[in-house]
Every structure is written in C-alpha cells, then in structure tokens.
N, C-alpha and C positions, 0 to 999 in steps of 0.2 A: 643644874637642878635636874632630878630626874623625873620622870614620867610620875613614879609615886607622888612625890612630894610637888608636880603640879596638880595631880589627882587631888591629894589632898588639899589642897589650895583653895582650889575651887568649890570642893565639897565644905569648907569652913563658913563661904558663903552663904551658907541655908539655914545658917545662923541669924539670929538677930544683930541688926546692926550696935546695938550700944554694946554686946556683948563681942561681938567681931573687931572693935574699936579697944576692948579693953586687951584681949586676949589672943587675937589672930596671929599677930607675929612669934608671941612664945612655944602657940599651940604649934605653928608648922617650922620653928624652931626645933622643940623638943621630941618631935618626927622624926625630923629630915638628922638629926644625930643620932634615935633608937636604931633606925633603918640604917645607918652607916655601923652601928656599933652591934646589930643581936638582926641584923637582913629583913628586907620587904617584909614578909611575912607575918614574922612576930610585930613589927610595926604597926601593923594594918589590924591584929588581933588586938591589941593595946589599944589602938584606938578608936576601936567596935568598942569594946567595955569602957572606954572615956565617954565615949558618946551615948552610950545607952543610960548614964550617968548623971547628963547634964538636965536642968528642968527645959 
C-alpha cells in the first residue's frame, strides 16, 4: 500500500461513521486502482471533486 492510498485512508475517516461503514473500503478501493491505472496525481484530483460532492 502506498503512502497515497494510506493518505487516503485516513483522510476517509472525517467521514461520518454510518457513511465510512457503508462506503470506506470501495472509496479506498476505487483509489488505490485510479492511482495504479491514470498516477497519484489524477487520483488525488478525482478525489477532491468526489469529496467536494459528498453532503
């Protein structure tokens, strides 16, 4: 696991918990394969606009 995708990990936390319970493992799923398939970067950009998204 990389440093990102502990990064992200953690930062999934600041989530609410029923919401972290339904979703955490897909969310740093669907990460941790953008980041191996399109690099860090666009990653981290995708998941600004996910998160700016969520209530």
């Amino acid at each position: 696991m990389s440093w990102h995708e502990r990064l992200y990990r953690w930062i999934l936390h600041l989530l609410p918990a029923h919401f972290r319970e339904n979703y955490e493992d897909e969310m740093a799923r669907a990460f941790a394969e953008m980041q191996r398939r399109d690099g860090a970067w666009i990653a981290w950009i995708h998941a600004c606009l996910i998160w700016h998204c969520l209530p």
